[in-house]
Biopython code that builds the backbone (N, CA, C, O; Angstrom):
import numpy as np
from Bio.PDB.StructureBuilder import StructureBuilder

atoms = [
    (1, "UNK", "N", (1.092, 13.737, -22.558)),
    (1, "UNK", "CA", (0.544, 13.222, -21.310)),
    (1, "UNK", "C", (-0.942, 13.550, -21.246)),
    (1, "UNK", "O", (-1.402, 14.636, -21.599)),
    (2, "UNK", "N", (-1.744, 12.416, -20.716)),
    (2, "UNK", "CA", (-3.162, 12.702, -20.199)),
    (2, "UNK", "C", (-3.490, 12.160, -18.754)),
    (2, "UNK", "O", (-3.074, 11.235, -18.056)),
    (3, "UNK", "N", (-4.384, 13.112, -18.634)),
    (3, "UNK", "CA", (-4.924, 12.584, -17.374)),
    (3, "UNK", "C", (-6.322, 12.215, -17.407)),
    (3, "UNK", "O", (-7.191, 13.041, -17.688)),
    (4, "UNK", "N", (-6.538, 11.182, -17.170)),
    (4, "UNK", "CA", (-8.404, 10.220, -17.305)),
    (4, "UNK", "C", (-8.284, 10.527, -15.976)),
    (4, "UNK", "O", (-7.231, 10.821, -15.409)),
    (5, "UNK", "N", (-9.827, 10.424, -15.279)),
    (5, "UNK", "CA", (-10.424, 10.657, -14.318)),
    (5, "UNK", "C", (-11.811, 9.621, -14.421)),
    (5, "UNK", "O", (-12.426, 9.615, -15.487)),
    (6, "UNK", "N", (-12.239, 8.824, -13.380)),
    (6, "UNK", "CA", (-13.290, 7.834, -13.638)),
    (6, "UNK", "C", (-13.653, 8.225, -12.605)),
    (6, "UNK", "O", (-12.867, 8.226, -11.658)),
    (7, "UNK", "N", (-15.107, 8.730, -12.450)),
    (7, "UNK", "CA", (-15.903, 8.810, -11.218)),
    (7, "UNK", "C", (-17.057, 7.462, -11.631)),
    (7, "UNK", "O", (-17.310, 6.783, -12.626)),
    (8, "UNK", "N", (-17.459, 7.555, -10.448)),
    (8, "UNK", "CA", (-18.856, 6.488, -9.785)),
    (8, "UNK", "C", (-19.096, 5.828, -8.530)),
    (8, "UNK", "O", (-18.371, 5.207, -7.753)),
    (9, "UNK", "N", (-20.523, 6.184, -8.551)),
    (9, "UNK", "CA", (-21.113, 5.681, -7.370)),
    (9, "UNK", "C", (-21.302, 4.273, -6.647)),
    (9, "UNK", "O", (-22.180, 3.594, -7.179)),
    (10, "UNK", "N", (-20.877, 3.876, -5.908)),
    (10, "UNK", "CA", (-20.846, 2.460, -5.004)),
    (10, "UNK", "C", (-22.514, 2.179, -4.598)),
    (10, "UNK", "O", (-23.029, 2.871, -3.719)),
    (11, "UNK", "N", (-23.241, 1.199, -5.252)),
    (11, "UNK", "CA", (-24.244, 1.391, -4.448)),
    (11, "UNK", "C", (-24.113, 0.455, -2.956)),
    (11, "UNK", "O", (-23.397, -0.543, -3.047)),
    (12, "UNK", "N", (-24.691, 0.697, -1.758)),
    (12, "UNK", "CA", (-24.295, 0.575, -0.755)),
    (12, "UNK", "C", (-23.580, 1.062, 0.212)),
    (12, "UNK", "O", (-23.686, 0.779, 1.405)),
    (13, "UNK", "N", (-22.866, 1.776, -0.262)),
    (13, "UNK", "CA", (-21.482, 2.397, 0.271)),
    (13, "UNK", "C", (-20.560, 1.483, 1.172)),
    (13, "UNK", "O", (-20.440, 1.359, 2.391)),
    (14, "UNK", "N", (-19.956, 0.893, 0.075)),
    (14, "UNK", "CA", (-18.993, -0.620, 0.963)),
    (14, "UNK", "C", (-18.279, -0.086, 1.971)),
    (14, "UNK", "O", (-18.332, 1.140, 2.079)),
    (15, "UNK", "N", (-17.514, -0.797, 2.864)),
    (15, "UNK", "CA", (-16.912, 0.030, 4.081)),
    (15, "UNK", "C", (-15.427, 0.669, 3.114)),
    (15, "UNK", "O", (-15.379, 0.621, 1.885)),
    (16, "UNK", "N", (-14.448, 1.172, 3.893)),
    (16, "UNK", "CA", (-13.427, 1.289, 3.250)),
    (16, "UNK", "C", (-12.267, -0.105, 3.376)),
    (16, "UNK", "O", (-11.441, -0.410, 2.515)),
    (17, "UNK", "N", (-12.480, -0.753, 4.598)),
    (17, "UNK", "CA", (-11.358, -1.488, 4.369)),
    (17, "UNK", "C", (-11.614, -2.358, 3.148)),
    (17, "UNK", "O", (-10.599, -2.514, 2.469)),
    (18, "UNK", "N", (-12.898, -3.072, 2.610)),
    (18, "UNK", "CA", (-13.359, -3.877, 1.591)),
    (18, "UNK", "C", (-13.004, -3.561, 0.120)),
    (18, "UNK", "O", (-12.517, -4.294, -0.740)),
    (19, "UNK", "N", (-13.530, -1.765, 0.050)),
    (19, "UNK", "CA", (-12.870, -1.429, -1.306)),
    (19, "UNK", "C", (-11.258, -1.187, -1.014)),
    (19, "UNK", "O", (-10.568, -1.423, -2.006)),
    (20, "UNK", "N", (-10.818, -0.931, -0.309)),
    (20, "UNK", "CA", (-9.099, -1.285, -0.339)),
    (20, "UNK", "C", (-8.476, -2.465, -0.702)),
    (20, "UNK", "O", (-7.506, -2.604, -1.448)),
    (21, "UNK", "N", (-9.233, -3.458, -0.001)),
    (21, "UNK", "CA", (-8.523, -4.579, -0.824)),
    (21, "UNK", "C", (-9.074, -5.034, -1.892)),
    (21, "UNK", "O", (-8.657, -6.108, -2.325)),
    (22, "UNK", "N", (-10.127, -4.352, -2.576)),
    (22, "UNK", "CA", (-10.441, -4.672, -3.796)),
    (22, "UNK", "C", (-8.796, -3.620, -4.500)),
    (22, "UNK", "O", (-7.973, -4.216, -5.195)),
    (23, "UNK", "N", (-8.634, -2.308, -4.198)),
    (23, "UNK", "CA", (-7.847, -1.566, -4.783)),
    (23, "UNK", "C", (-6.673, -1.916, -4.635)),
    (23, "UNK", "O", (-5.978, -1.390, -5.505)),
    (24, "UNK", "N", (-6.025, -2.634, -3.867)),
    (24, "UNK", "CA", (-4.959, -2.977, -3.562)),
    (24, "UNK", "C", (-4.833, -4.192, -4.678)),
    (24, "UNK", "O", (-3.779, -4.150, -5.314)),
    (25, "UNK", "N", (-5.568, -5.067, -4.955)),
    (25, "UNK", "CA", (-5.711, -6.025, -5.625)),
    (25, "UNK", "C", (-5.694, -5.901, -6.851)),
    (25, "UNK", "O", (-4.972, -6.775, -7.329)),
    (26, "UNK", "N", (-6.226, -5.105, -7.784)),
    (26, "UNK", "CA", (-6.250, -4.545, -8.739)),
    (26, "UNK", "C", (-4.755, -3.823, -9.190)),
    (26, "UNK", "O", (-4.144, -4.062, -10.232)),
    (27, "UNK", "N", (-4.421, -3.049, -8.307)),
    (27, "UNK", "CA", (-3.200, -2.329, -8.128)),
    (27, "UNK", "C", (-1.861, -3.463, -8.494)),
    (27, "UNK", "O", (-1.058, -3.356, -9.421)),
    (28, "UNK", "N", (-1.904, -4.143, -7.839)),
    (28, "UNK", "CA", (-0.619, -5.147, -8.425)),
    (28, "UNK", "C", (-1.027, -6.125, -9.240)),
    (28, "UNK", "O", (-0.114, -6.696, -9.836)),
    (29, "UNK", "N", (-2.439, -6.607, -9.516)),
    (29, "UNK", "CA", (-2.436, -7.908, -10.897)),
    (29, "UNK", "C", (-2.365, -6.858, -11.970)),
    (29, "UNK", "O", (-1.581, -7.058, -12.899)),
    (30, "UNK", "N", (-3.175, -5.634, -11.951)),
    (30, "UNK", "CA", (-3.401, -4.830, -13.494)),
    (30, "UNK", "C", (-2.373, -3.730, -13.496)),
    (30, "UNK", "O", (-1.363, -3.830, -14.193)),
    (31, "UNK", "N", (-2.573, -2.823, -12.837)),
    (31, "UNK", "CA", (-2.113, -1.639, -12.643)),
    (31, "UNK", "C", (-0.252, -1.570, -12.583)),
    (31, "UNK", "O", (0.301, -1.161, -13.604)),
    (32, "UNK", "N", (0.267, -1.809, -11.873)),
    (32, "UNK", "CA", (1.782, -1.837, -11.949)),
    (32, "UNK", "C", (2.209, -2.928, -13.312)),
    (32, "UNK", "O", (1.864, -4.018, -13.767)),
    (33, "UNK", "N", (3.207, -1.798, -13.596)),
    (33, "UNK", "CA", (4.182, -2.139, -14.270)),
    (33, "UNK", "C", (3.114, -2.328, -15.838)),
    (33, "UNK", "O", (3.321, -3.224, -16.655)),
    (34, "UNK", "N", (2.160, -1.431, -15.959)),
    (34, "UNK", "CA", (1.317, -1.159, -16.961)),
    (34, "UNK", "C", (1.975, -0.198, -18.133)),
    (34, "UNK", "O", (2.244, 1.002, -18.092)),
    (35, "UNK", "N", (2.136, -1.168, -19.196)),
    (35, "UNK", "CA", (2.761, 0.439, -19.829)),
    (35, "UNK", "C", (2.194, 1.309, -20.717)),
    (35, "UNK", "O", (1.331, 1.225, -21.590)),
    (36, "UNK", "N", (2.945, 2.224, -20.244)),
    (36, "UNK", "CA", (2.071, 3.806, -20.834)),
    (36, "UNK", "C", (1.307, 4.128, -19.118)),
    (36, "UNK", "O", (0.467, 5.015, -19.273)),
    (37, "UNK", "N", (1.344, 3.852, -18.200)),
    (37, "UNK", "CA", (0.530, 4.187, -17.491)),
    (37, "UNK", "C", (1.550, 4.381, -16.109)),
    (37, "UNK", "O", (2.117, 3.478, -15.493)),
    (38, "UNK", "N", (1.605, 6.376, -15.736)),
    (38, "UNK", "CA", (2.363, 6.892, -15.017)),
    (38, "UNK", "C", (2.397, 6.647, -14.029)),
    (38, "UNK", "O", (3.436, 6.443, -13.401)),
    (39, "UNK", "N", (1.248, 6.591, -13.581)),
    (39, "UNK", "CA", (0.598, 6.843, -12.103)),
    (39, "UNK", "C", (-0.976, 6.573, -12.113)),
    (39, "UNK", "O", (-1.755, 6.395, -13.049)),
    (40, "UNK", "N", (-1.129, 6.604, -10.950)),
    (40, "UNK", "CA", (-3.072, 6.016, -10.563)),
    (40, "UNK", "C", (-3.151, 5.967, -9.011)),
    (40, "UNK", "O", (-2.588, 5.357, -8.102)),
    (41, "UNK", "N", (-4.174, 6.954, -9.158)),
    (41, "UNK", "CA", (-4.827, 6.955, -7.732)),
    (41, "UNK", "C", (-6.013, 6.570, -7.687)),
    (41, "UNK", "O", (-6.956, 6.922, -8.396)),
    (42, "UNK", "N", (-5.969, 5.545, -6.510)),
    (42, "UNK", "CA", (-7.601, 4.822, -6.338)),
    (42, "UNK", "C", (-8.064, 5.674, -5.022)),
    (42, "UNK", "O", (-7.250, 5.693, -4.099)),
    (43, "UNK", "N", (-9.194, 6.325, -4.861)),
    (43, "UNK", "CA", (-9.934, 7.573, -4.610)),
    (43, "UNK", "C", (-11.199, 6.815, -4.087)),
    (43, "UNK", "O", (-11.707, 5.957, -4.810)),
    (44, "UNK", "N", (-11.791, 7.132, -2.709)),
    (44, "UNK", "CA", (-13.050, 6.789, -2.359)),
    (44, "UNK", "C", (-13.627, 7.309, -1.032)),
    (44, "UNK", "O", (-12.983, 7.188, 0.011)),
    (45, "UNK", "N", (-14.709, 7.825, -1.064)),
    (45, "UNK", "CA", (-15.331, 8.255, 0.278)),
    (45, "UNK", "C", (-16.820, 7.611, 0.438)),
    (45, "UNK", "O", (-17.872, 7.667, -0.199)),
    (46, "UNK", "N", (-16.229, 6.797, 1.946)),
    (46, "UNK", "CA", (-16.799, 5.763, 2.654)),
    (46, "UNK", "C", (-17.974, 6.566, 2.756)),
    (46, "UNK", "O", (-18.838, 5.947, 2.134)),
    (47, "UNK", "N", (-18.504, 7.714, 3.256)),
    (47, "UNK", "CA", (-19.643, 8.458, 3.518)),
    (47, "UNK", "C", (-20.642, 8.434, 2.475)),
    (47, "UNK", "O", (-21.607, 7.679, 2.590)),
    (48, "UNK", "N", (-20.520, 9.122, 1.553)),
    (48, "UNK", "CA", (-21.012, 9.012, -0.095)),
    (48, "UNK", "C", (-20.986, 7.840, -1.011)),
    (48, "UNK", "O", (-21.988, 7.785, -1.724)),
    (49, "UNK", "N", (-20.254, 7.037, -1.162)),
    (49, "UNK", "CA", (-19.856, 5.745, -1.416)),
    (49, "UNK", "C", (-19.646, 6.378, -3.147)),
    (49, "UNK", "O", (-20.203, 5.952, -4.158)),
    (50, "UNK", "N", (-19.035, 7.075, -3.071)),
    (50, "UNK", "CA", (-18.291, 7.825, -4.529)),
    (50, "UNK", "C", (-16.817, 7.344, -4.316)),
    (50, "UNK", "O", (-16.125, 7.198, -3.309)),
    (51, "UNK", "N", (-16.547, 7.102, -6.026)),
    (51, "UNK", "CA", (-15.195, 6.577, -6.118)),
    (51, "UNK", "C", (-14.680, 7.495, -7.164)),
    (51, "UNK", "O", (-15.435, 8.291, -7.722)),
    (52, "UNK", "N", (-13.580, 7.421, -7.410)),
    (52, "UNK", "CA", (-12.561, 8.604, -7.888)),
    (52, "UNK", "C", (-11.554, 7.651, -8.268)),
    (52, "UNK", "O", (-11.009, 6.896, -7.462)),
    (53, "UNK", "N", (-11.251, 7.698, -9.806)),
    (53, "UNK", "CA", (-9.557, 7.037, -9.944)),
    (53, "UNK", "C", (-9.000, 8.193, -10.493)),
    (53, "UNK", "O", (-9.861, 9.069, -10.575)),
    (54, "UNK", "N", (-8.306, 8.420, -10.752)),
    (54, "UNK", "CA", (-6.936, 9.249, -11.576)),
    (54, "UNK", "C", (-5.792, 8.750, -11.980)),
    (54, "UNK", "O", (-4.917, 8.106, -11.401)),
    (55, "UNK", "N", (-5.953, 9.237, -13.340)),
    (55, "UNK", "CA", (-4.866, 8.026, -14.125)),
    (55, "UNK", "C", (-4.016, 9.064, -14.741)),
    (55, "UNK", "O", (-4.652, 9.968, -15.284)),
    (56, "UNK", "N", (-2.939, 9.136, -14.778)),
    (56, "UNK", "CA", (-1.898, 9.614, -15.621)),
    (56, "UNK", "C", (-1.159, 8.718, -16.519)),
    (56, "UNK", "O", (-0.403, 7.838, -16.107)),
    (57, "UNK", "N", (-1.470, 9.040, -18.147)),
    (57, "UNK", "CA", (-0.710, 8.599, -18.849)),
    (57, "UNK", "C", (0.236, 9.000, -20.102)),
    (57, "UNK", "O", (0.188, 10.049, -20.743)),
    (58, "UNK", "N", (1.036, 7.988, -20.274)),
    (58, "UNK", "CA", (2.265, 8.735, -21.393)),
    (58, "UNK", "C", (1.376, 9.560, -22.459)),
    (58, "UNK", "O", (1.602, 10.765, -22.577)),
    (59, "UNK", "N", (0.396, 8.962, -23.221)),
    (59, "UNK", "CA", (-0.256, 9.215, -24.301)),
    (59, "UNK", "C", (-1.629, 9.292, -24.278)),
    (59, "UNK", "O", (-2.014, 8.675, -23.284)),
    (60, "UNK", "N", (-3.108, 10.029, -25.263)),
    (60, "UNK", "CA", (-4.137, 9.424, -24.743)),
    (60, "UNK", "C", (-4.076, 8.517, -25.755)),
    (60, "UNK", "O", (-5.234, 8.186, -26.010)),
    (61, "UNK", "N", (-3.284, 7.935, -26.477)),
    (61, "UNK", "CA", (-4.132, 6.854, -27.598)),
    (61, "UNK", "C", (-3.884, 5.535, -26.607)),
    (61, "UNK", "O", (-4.701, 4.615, -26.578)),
    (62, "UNK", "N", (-2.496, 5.538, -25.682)),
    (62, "UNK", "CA", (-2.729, 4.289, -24.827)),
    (62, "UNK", "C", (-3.920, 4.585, -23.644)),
    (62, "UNK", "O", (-4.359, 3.511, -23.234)),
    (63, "UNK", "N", (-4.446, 5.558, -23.103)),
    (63, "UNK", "CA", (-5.182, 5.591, -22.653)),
    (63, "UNK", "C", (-6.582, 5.126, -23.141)),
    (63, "UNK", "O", (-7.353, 4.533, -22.386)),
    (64, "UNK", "N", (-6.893, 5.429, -24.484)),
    (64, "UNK", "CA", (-8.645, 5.205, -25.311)),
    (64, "UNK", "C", (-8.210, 3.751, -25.374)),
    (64, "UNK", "O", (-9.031, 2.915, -24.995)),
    (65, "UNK", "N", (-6.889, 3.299, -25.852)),
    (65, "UNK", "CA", (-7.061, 1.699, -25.658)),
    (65, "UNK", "C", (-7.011, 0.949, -24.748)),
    (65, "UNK", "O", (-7.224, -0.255, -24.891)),
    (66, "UNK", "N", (-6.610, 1.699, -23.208)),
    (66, "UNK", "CA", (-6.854, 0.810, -22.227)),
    (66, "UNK", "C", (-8.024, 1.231, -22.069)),
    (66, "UNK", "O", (-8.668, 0.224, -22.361)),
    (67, "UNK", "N", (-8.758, 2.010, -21.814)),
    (67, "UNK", "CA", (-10.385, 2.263, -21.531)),
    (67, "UNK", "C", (-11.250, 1.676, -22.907)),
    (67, "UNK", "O", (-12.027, 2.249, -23.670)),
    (68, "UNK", "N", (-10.947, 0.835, -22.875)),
    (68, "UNK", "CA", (-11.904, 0.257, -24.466)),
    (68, "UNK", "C", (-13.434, -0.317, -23.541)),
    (68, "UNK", "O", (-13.701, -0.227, -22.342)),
    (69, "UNK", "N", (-14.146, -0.854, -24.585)),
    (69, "UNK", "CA", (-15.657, -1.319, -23.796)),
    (69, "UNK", "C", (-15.187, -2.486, -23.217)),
    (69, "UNK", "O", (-16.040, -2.594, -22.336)),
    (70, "UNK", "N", (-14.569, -3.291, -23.089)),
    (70, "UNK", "CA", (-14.178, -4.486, -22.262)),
    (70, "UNK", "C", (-13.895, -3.495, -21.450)),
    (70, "UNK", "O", (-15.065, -3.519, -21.069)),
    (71, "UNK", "N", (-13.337, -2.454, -20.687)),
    (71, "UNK", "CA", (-12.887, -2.515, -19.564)),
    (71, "UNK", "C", (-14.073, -1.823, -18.910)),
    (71, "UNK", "O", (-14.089, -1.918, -17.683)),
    (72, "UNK", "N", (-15.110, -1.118, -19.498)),
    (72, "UNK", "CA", (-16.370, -0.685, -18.870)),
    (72, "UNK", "C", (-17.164, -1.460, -18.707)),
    (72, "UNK", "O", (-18.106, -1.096, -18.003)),
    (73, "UNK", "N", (-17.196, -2.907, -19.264)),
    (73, "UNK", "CA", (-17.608, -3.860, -19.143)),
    (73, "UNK", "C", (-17.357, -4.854, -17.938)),
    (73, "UNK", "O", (-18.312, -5.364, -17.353)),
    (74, "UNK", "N", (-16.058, -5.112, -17.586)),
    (74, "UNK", "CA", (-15.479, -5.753, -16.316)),
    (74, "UNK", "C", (-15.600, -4.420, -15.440)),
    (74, "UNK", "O", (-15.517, -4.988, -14.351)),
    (75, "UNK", "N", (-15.725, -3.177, -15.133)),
    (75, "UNK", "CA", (-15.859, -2.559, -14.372)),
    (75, "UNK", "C", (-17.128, -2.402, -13.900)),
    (75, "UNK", "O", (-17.365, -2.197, -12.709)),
    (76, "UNK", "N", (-18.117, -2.500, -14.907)),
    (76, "UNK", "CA", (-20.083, -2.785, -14.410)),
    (76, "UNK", "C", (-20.215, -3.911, -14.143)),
    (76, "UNK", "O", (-21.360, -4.240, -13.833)),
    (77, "UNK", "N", (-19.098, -5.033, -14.139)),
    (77, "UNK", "CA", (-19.040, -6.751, -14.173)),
    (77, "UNK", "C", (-18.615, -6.557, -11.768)),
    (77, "UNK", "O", (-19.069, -7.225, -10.839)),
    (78, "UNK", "N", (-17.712, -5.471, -11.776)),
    (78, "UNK", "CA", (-17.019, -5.842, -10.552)),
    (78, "UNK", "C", (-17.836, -4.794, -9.788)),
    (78, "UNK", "O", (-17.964, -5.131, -8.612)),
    (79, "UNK", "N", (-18.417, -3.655, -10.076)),
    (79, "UNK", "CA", (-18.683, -2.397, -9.106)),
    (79, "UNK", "C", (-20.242, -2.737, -9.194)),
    (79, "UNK", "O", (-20.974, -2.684, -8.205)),
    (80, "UNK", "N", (-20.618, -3.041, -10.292)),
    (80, "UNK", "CA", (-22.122, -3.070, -10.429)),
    (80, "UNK", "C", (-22.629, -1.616, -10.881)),
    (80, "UNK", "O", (-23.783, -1.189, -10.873)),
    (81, "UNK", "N", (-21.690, -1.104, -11.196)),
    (81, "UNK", "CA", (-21.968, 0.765, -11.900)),
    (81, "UNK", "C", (-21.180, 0.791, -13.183)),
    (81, "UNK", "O", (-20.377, -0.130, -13.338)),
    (82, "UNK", "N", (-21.273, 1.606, -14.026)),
    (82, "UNK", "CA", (-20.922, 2.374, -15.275)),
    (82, "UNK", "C", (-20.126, 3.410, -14.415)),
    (82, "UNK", "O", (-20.506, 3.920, -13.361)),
    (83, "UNK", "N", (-18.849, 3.636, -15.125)),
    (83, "UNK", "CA", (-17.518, 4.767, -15.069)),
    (83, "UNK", "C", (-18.172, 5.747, -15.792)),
    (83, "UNK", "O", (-19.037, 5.572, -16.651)),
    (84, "UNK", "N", (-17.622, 6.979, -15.323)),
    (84, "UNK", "CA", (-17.626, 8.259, -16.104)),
    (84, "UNK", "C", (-16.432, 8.445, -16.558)),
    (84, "UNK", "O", (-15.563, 8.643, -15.709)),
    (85, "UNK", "N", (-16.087, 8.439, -17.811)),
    (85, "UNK", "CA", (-14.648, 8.885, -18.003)),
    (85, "UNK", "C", (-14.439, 10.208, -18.416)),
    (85, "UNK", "O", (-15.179, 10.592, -19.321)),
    (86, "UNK", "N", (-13.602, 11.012, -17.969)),
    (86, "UNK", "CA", (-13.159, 12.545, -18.575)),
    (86, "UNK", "C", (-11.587, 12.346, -18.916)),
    (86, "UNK", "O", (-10.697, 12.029, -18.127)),
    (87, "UNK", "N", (-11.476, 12.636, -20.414)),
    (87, "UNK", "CA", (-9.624, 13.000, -20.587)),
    (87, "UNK", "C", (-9.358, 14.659, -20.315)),
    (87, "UNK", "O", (-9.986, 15.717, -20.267)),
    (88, "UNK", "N", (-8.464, 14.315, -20.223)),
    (88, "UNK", "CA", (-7.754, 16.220, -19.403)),
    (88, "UNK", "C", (-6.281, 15.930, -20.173)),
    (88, "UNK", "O", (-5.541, 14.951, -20.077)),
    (89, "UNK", "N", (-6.164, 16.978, -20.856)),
    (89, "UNK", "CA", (-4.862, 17.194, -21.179)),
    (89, "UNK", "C", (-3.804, 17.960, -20.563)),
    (89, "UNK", "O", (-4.161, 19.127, -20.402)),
    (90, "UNK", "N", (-2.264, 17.651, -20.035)),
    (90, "UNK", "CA", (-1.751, 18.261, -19.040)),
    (90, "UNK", "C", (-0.610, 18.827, -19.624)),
    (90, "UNK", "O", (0.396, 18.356, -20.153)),
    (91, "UNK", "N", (-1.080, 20.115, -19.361)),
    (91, "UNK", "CA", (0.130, 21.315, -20.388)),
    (91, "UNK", "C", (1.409, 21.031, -19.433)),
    (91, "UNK", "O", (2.449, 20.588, -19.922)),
    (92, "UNK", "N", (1.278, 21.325, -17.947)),
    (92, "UNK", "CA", (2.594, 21.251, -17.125)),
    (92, "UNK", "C", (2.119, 19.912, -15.794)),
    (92, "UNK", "O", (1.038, 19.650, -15.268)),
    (93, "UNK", "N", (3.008, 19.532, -15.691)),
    (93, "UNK", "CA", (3.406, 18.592, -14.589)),
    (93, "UNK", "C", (4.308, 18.732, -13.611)),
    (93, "UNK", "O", (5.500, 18.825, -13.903)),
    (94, "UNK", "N", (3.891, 18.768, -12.331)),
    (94, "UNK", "CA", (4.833, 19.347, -11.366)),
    (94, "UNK", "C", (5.523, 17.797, -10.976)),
    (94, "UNK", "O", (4.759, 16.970, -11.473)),
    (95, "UNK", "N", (6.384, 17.260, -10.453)),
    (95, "UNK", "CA", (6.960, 15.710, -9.936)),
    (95, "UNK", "C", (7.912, 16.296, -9.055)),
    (95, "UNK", "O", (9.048, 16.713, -9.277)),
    (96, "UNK", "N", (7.051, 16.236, -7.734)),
    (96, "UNK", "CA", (8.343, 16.562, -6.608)),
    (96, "UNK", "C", (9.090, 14.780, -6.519)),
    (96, "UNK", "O", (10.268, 14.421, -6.535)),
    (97, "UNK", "N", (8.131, 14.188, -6.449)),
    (97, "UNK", "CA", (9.123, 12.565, -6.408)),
    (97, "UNK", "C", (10.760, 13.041, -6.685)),
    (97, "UNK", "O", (11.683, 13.043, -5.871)),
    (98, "UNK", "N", (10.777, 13.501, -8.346)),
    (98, "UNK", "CA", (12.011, 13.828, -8.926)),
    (98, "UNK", "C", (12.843, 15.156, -9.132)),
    (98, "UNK", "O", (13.973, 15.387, -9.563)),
    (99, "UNK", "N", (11.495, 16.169, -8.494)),
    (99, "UNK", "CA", (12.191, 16.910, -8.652)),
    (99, "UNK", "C", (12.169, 17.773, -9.650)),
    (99, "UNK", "O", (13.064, 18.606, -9.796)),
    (100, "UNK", "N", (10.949, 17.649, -10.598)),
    (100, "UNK", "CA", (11.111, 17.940, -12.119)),
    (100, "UNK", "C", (9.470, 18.619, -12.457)),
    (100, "UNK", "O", (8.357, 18.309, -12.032)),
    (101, "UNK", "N", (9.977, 19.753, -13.492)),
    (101, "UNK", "CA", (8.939, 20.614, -13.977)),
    (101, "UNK", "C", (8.658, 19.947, -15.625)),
    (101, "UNK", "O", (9.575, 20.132, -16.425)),
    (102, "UNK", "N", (7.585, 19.291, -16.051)),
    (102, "UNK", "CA", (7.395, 18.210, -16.981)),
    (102, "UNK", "C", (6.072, 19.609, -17.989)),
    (102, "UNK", "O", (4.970, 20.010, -17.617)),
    (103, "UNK", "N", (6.826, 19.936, -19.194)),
    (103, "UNK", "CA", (6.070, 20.520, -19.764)),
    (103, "UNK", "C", (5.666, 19.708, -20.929)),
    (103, "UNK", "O", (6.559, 19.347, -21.696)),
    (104, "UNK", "N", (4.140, 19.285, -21.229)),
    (104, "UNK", "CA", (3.968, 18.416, -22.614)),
    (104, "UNK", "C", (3.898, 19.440, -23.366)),
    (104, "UNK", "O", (3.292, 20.441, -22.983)),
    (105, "UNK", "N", (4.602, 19.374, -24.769)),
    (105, "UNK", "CA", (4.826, 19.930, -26.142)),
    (105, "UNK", "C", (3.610, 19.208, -27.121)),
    (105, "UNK", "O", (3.248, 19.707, -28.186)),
    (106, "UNK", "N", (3.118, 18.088, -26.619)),
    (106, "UNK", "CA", (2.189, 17.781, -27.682)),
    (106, "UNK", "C", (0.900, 18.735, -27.160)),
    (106, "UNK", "O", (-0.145, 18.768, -27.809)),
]
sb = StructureBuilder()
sb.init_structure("model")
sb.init_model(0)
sb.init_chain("A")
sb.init_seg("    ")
for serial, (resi, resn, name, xyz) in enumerate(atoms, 1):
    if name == "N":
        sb.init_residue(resn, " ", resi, " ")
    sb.init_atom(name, np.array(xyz, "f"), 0.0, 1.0, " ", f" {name:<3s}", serial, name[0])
structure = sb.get_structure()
């Protein structure tokens, strides 16, 4: 399991309902039912106009291939900014959803 993290700055600082339905939108054409890809939180404060995703995924090699330069590319194409990406590797995983203590062995 990895966890990517994409920060960047909004210039303008759009309101929040606007980037919601940009995130909401994104969320069901790309994001669901993505595979290899656990979970994702779309992250933003209207004040600062800083954005935050968090991605949890099965693997990082599906992660480096969904973050390829096409997708930093349609992301400076839609935000008008460059992503920061950080991978984080996640020794333990807590999942109250299920209930479950998720230790990665890799």
């Amino acid at each position: 399991m990895i966890t990517v993290l994409i920060t960047y700055n909004l210039p303008g600082k759009p309101p929040r309902q606007a980037i919601t339905e940009n995130f909401v939108g994104a969320a069901n054409s790309i994001f669901k039912g993505l595979p290899g890809l656990m979970s994702k939180q779309f992250c933003y404060d209207e004040t600062t106009g800083d954005g935050h995703s968090v991605y949890l995924w099965e693997s990082r090699e599906q992660a480096e291939n969904f973050f390829s330069p096409a997708f930093v590319e349609h992301f400076r194409e839609v935000f008008g900014v460059d992503p920061t990406l950080t991978y984080l590797d996640i020794p333990v995983l807590v999942d109250n959803r299920v209930g479950d203590v998720v230790v990665n062995k890799e």
